[in-house]
CHARMM-style PDB file with segment names, atoms N, HN, CA, C and O in Angstrom:
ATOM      1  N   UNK     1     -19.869  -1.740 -10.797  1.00  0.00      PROA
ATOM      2  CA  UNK     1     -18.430  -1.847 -10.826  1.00  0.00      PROA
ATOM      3  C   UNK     1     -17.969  -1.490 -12.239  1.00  0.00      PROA
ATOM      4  O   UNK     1     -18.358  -1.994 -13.293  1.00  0.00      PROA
ATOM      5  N   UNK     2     -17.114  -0.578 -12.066  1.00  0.00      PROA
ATOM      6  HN  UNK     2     -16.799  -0.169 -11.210  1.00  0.00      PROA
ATOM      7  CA  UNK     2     -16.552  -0.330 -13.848  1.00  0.00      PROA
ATOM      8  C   UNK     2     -14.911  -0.726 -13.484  1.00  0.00      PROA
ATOM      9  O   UNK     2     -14.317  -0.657 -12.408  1.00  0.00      PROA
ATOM     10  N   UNK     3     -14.383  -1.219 -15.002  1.00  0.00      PROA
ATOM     11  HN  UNK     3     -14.866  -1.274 -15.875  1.00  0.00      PROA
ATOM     12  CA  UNK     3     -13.184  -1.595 -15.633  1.00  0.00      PROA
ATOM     13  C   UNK     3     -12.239  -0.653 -15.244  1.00  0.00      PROA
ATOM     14  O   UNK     3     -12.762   0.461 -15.240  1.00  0.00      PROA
ATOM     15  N   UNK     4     -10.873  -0.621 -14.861  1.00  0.00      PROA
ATOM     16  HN  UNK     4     -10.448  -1.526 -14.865  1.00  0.00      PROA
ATOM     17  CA  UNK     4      -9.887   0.162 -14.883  1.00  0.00      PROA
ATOM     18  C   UNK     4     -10.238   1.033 -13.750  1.00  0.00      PROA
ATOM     19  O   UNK     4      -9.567   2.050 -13.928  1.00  0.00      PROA
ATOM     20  N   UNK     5     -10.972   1.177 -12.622  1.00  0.00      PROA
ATOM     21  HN  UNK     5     -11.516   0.350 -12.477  1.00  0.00      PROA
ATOM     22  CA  UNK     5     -11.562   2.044 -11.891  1.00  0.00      PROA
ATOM     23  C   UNK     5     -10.569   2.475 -11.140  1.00  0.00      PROA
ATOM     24  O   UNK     5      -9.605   2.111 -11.814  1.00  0.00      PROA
ATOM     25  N   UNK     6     -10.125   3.016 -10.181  1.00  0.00      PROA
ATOM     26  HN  UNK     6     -10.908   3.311  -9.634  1.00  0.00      PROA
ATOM     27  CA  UNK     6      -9.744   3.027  -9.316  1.00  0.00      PROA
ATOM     28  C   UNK     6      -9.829   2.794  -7.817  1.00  0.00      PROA
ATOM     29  O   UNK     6     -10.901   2.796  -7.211  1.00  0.00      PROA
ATOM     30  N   UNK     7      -8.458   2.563  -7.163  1.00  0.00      PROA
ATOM     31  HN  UNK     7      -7.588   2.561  -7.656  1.00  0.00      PROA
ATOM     32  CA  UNK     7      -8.896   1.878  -5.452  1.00  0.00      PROA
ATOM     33  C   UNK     7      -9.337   3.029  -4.818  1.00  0.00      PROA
ATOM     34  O   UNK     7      -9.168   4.161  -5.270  1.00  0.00      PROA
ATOM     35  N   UNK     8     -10.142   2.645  -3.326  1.00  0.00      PROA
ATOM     36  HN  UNK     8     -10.279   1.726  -2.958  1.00  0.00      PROA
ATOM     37  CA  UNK     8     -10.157   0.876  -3.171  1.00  0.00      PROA
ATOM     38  C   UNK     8     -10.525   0.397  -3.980  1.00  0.00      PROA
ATOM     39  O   UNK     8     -10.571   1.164  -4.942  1.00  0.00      PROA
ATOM     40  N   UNK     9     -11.004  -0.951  -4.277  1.00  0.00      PROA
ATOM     41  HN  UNK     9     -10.967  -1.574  -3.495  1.00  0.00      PROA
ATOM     42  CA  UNK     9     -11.940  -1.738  -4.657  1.00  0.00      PROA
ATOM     43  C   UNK     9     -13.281  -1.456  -3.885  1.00  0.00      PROA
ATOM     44  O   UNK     9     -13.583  -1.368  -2.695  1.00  0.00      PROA
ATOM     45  N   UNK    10     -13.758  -1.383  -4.731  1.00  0.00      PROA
ATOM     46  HN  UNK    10     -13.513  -1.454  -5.698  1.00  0.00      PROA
ATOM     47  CA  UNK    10     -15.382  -0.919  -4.800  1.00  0.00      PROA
ATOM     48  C   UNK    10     -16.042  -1.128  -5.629  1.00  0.00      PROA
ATOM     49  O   UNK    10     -15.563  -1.562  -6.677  1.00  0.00      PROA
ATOM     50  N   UNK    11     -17.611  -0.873  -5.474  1.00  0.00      PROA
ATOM     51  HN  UNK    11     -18.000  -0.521  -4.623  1.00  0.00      PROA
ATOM     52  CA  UNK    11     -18.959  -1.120  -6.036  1.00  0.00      PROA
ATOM     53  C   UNK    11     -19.975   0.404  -5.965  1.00  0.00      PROA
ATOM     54  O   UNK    11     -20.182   1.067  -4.949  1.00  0.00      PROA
ATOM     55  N   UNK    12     -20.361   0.611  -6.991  1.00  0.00      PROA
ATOM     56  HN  UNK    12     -20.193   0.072  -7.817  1.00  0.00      PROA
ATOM     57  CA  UNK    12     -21.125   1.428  -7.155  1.00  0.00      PROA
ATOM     58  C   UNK    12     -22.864   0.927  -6.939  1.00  0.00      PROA
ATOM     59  O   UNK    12     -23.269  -0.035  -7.593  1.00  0.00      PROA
ATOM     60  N   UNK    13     -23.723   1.601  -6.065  1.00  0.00      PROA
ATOM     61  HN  UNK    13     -23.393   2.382  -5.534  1.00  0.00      PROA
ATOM     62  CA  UNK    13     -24.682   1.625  -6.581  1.00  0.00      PROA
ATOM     63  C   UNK    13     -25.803   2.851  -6.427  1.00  0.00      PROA
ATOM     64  O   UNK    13     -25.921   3.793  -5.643  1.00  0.00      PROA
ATOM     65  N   UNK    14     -26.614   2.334  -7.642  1.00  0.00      PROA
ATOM     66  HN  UNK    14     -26.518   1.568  -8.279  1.00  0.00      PROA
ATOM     67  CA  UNK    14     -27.379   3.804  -8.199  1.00  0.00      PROA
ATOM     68  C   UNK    14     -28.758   3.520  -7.724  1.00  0.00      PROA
ATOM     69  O   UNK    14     -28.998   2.317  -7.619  1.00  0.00      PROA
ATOM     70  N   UNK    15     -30.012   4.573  -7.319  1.00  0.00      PROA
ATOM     71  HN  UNK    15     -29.818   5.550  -7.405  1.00  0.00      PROA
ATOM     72  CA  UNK    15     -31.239   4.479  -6.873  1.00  0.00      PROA
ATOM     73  C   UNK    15     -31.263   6.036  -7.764  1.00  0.00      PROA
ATOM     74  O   UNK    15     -30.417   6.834  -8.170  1.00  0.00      PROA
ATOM     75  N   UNK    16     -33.209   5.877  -7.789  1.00  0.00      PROA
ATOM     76  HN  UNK    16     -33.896   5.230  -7.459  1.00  0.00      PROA
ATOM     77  CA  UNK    16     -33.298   6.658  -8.590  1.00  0.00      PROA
ATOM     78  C   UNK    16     -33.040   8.557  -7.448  1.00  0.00      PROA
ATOM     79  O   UNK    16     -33.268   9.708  -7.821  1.00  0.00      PROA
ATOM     80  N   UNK    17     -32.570   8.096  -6.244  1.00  0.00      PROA
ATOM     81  HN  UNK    17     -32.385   7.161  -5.940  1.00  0.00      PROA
ATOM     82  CA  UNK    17     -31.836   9.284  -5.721  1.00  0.00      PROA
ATOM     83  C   UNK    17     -30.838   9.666  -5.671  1.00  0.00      PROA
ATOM     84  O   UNK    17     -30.325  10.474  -4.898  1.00  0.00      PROA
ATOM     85  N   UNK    18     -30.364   8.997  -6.684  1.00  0.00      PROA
ATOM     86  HN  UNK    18     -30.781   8.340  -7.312  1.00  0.00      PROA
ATOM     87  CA  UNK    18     -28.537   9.265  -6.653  1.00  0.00      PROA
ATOM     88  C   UNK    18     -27.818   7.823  -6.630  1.00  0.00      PROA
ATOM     89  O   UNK    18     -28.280   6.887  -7.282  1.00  0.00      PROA
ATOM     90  N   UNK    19     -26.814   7.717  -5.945  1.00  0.00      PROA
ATOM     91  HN  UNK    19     -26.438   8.478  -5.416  1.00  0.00      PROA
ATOM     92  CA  UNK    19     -25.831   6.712  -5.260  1.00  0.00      PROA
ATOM     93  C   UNK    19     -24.926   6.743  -4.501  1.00  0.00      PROA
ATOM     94  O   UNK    19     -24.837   7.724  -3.763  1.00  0.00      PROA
ATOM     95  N   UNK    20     -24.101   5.850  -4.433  1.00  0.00      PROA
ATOM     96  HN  UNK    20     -24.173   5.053  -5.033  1.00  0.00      PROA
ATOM     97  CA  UNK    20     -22.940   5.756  -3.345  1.00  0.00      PROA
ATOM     98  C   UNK    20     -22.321   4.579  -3.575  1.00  0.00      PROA
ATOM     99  O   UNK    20     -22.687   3.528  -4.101  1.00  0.00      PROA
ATOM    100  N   UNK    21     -20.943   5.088  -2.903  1.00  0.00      PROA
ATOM    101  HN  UNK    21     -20.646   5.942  -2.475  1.00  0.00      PROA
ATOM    102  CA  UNK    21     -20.148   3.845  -3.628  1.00  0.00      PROA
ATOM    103  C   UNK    21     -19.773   2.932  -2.137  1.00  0.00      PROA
ATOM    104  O   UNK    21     -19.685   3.541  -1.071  1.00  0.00      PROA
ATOM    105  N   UNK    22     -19.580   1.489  -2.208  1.00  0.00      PROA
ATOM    106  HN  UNK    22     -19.652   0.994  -3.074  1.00  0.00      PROA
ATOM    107  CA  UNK    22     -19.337   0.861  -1.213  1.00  0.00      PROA
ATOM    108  C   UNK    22     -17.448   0.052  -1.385  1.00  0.00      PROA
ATOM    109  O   UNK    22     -16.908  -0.281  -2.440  1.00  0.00      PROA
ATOM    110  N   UNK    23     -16.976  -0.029  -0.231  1.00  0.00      PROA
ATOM    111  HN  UNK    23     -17.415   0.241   0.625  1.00  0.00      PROA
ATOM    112  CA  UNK    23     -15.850  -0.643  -0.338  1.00  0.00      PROA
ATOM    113  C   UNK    23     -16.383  -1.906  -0.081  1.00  0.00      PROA
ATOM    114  O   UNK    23     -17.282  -2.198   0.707  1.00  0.00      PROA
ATOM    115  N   UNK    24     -15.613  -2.766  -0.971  1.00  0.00      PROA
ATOM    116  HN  UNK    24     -14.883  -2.529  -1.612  1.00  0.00      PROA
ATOM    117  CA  UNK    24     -15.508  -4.213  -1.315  1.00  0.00      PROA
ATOM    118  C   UNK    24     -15.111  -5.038   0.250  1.00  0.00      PROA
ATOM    119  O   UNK    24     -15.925  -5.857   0.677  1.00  0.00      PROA
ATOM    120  N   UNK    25     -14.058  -4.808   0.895  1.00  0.00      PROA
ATOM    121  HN  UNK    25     -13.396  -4.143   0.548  1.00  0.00      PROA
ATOM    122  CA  UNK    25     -13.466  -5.217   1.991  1.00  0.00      PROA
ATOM    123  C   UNK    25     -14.198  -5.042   3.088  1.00  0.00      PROA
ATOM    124  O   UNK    25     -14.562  -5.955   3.831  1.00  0.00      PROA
ATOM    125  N   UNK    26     -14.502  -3.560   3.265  1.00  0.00      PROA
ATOM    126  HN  UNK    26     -14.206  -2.820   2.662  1.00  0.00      PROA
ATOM    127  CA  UNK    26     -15.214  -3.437   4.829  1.00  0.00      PROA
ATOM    128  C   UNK    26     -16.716  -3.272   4.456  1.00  0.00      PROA
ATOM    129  O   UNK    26     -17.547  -3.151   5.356  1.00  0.00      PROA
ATOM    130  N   UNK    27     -16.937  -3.268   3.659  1.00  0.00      PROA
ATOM    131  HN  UNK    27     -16.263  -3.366   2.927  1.00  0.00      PROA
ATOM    132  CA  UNK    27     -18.717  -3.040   3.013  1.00  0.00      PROA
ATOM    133  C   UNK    27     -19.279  -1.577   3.107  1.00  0.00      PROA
ATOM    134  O   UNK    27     -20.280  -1.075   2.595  1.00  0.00      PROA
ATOM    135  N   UNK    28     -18.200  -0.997   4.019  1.00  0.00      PROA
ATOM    136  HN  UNK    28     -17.386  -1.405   4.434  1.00  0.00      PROA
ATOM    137  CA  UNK    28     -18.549   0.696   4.452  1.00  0.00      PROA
ATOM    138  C   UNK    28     -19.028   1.697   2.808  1.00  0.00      PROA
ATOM    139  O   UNK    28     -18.506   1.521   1.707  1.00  0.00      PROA
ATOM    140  N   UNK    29     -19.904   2.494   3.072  1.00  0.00      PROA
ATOM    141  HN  UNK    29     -20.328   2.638   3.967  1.00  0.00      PROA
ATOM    142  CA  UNK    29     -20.057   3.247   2.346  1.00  0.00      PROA
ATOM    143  C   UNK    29     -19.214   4.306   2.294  1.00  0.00      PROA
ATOM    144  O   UNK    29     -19.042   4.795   3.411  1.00  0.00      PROA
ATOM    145  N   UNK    30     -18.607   4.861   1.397  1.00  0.00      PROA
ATOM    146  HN  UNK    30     -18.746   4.464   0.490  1.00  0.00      PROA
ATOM    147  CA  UNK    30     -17.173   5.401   0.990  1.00  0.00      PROA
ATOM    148  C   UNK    30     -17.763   6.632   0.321  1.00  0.00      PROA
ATOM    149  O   UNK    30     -17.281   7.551   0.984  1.00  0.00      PROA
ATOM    150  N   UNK    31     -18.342   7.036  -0.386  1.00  0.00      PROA
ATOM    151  HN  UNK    31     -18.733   6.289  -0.924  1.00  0.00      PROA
ATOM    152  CA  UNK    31     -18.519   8.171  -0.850  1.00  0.00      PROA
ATOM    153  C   UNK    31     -20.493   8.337  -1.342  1.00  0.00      PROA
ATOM    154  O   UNK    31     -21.323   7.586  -1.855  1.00  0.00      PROA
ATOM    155  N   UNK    32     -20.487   9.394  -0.946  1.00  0.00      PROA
ATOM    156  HN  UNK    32     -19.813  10.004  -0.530  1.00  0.00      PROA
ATOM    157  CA  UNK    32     -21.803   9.497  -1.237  1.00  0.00      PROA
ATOM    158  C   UNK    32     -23.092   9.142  -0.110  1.00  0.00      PROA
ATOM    159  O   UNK    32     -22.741   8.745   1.001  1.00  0.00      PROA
ATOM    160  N   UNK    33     -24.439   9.273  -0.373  1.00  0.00      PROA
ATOM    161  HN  UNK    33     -24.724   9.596  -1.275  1.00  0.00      PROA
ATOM    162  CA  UNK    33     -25.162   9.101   0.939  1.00  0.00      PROA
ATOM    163  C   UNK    33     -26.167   8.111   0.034  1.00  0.00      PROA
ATOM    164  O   UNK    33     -26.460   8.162  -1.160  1.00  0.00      PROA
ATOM    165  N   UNK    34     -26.637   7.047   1.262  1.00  0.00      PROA
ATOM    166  HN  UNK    34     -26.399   7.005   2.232  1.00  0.00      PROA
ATOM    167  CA  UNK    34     -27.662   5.879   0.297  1.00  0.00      PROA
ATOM    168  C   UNK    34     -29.257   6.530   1.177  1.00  0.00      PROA
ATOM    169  O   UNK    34     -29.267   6.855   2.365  1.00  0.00      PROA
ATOM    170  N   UNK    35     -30.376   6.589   0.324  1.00  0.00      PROA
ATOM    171  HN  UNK    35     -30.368   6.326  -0.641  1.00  0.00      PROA
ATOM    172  CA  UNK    35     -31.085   6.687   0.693  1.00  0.00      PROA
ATOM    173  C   UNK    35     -31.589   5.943   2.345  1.00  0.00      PROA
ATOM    174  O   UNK    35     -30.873   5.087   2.864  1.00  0.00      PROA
ATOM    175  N   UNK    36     -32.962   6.450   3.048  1.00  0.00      PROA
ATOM    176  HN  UNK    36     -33.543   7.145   2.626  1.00  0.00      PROA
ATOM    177  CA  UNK    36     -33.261   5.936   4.193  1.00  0.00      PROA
ATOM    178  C   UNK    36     -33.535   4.473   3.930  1.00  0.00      PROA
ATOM    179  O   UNK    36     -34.520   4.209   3.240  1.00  0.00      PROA
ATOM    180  N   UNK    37     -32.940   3.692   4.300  1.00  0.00      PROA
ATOM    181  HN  UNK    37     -32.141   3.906   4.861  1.00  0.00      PROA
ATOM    182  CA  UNK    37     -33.409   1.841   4.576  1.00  0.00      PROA
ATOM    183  C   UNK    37     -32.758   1.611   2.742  1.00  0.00      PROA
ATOM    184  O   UNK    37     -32.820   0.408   2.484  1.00  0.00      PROA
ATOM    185  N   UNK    38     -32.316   2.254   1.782  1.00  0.00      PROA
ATOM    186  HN  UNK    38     -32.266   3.230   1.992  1.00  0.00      PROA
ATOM    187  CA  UNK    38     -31.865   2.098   0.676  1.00  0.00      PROA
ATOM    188  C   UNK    38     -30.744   0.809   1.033  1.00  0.00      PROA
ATOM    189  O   UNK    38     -30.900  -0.354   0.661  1.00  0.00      PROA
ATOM    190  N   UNK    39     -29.724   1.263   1.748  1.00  0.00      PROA
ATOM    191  HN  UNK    39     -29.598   2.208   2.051  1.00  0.00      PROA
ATOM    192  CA  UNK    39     -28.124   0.683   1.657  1.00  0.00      PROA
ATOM    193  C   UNK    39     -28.433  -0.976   2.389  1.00  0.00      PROA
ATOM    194  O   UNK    39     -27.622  -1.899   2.315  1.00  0.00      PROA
ATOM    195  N   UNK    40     -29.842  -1.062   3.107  1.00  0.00      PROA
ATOM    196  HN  UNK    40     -30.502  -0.313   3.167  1.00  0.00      PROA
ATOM    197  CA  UNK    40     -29.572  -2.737   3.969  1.00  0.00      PROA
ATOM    198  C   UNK    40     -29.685  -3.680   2.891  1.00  0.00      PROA
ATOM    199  O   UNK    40     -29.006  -4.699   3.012  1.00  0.00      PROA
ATOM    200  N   UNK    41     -30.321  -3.575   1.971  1.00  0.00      PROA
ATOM    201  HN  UNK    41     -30.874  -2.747   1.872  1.00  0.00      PROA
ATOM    202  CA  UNK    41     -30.681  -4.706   0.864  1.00  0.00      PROA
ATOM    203  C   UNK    41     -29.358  -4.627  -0.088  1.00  0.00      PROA
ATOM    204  O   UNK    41     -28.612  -5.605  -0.072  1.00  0.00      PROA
ATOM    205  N   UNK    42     -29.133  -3.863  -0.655  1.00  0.00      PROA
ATOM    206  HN  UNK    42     -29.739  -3.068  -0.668  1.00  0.00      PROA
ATOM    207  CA  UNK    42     -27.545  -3.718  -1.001  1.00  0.00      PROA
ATOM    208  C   UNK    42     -26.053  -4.480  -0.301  1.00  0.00      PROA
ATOM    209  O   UNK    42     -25.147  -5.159  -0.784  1.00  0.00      PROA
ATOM    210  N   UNK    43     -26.359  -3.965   1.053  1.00  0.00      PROA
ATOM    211  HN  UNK    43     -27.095  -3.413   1.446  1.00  0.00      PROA
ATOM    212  CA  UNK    43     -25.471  -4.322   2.141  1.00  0.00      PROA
ATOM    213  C   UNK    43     -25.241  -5.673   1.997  1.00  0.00      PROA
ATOM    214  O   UNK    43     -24.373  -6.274   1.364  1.00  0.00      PROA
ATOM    215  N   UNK    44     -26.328  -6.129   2.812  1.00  0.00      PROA
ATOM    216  HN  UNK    44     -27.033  -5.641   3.326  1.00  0.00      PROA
ATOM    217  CA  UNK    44     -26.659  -7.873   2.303  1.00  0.00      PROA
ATOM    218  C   UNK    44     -26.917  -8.368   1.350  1.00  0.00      PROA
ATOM    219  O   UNK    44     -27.758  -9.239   1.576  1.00  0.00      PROA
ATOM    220  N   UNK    45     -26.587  -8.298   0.038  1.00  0.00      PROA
ATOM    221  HN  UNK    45     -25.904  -7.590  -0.146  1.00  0.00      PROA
ATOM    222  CA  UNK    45     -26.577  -8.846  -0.829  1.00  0.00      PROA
ATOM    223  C   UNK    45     -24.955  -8.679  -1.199  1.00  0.00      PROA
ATOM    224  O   UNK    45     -24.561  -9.585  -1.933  1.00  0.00      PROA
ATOM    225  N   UNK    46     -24.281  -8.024  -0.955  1.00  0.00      PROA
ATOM    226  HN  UNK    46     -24.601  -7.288  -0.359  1.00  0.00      PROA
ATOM    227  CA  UNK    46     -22.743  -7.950  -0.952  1.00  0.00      PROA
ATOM    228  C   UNK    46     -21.950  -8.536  -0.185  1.00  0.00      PROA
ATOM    229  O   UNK    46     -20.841  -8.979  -0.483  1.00  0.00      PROA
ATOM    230  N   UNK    47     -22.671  -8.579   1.218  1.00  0.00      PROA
ATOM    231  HN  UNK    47     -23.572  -8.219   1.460  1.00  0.00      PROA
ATOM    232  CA  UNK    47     -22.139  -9.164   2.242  1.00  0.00      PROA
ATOM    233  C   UNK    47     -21.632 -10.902   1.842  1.00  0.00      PROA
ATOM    234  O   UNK    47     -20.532 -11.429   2.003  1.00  0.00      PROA
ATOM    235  N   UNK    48     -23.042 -11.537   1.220  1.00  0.00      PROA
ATOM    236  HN  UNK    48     -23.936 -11.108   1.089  1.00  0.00      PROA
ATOM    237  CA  UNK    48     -23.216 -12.783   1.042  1.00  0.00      PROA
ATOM    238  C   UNK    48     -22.330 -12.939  -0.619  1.00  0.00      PROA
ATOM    239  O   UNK    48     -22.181 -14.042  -1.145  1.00  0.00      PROA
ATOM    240  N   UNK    49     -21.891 -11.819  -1.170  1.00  0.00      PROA
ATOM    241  HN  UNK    49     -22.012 -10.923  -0.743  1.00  0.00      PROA
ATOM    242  CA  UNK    49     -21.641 -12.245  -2.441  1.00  0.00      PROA
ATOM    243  C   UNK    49     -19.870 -11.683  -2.788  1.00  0.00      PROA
ATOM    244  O   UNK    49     -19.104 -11.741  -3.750  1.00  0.00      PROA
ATOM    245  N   UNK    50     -19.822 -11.097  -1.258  1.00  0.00      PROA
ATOM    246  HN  UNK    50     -20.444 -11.050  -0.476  1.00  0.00      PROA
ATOM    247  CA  UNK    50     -17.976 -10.948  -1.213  1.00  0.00      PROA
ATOM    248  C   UNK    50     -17.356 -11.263  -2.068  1.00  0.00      PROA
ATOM    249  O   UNK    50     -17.520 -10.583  -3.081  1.00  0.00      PROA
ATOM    250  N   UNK    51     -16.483 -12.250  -2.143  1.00  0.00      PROA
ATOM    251  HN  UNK    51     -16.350 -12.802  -1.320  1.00  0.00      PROA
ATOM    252  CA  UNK    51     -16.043 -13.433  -2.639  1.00  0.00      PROA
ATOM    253  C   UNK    51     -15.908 -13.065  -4.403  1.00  0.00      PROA
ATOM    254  O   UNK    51     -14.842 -12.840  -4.975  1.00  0.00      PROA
ATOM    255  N   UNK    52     -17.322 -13.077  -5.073  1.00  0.00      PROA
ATOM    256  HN  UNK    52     -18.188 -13.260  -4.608  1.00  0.00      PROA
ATOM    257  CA  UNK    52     -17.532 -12.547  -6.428  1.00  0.00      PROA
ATOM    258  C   UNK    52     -17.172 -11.066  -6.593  1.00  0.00      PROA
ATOM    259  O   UNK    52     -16.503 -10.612  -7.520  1.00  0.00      PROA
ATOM    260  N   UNK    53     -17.592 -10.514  -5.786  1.00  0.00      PROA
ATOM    261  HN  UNK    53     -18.135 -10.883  -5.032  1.00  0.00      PROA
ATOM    262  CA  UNK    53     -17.193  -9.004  -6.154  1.00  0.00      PROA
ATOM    263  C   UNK    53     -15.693  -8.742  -5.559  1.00  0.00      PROA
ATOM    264  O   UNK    53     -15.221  -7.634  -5.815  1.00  0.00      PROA
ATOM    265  N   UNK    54     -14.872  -9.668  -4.772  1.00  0.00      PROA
ATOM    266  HN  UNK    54     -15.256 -10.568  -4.563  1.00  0.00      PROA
ATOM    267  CA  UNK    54     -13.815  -9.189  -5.290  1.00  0.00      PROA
ATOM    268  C   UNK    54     -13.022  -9.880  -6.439  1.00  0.00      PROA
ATOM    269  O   UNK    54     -12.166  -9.256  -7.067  1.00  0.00      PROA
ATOM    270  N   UNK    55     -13.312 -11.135  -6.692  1.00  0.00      PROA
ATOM    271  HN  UNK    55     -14.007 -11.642  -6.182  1.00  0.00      PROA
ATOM    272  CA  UNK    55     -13.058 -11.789  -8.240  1.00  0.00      PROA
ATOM    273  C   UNK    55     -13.322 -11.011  -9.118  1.00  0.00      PROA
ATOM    274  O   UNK    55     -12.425 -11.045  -9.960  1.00  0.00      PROA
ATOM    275  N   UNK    56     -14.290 -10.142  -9.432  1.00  0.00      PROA
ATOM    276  HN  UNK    56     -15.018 -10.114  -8.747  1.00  0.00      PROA
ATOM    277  CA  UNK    56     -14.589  -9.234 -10.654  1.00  0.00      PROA
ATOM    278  C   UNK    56     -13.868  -8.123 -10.567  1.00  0.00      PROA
ATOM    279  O   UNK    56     -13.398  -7.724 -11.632  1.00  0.00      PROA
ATOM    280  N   UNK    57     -13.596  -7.378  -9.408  1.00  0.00      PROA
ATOM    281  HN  UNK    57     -13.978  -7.703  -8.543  1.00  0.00      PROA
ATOM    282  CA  UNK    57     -12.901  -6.559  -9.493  1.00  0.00      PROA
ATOM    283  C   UNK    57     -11.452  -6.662  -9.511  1.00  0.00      PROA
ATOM    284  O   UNK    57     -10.744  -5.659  -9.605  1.00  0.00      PROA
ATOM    285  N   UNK    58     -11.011  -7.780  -9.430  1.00  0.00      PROA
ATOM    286  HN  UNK    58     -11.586  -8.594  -9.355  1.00  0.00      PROA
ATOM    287  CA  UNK    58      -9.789  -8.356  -9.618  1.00  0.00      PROA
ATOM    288  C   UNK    58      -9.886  -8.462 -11.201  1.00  0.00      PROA
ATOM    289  O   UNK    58      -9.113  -7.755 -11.848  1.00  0.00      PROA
ATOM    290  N   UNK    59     -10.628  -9.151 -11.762  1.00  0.00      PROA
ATOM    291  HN  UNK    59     -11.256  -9.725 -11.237  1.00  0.00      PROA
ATOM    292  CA  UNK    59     -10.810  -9.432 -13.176  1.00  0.00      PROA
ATOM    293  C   UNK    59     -10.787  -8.507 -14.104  1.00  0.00      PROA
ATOM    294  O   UNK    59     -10.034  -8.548 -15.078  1.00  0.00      PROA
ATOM    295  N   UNK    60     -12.099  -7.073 -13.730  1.00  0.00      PROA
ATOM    296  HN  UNK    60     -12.711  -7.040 -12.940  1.00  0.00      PROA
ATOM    297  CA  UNK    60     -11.988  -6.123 -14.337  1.00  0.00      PROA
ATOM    298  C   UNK    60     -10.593  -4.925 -14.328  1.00  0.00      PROA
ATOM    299  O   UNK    60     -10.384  -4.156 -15.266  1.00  0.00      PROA
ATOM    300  N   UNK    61      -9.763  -4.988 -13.087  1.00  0.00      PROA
ATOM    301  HN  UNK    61      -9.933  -5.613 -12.325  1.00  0.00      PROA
ATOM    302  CA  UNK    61      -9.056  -3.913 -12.902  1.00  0.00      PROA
ATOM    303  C   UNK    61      -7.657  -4.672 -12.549  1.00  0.00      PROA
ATOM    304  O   UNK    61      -7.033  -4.577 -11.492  1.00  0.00      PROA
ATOM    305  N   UNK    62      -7.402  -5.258 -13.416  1.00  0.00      PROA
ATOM    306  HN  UNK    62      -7.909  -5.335 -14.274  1.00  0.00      PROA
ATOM    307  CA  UNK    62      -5.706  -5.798 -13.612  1.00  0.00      PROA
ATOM    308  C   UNK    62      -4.757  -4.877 -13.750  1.00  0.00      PROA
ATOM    309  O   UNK    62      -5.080  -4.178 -14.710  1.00  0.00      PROA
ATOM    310  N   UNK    63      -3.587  -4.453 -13.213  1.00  0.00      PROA
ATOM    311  HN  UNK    63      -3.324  -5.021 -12.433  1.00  0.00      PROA
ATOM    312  CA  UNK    63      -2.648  -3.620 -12.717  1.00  0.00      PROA
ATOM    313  C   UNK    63      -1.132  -4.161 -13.651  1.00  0.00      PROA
ATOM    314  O   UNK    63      -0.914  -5.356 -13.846  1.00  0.00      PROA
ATOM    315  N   UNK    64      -0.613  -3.548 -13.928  1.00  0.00      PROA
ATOM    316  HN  UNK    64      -0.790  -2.576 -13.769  1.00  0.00      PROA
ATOM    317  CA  UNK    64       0.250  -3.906 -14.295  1.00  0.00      PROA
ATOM    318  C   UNK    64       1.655  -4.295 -13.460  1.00  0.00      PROA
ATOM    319  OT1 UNK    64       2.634  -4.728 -14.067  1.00  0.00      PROA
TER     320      UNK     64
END
C-alpha cells in the first residue's frame, strides 16, 4: 500500500513474477495477473485482515 495513492482503495502485492493489485472492498484482483495458486495466501490473509487495511488506507491517503 503506498501514501497518496489513488482509488479504489487498494493493496499492492509483489512476487518475484511481477504483481497485482487487489481492491480493499471486494478483494478482486484489479490490475495485473497473480501467479498460479500465488493470489490464495494473499487472498486470505486480507480477507481476515480487512478491517486494518482499510484503516491504513484511510490513514495513509487522507483527501482533502
Amino acid at each position: 500500500m503506498y501514501a497518496d495513492d489513488h482509488a479504489p482503495p487498494h493493496f499492492h502485492v509483489l512476487s518475484a513474477d511481477g504483481g497485482y493489485m487487489v481492491d480493499i472492498a471486494t478483494l478482486a484482483i484489479i490490475r495485473g495477473t497473480a501467479p498460479a495458486g500465488h493470489s490464495d495466501g494473499a487472498l486470505e490473509w486480507a480477507a481476515a485482515n480487512k478491517a486494518l487495511l482499510t484503516a491504513k488506507w484511510d490513514e495513509y491517503n487522507e483527501r482533502d
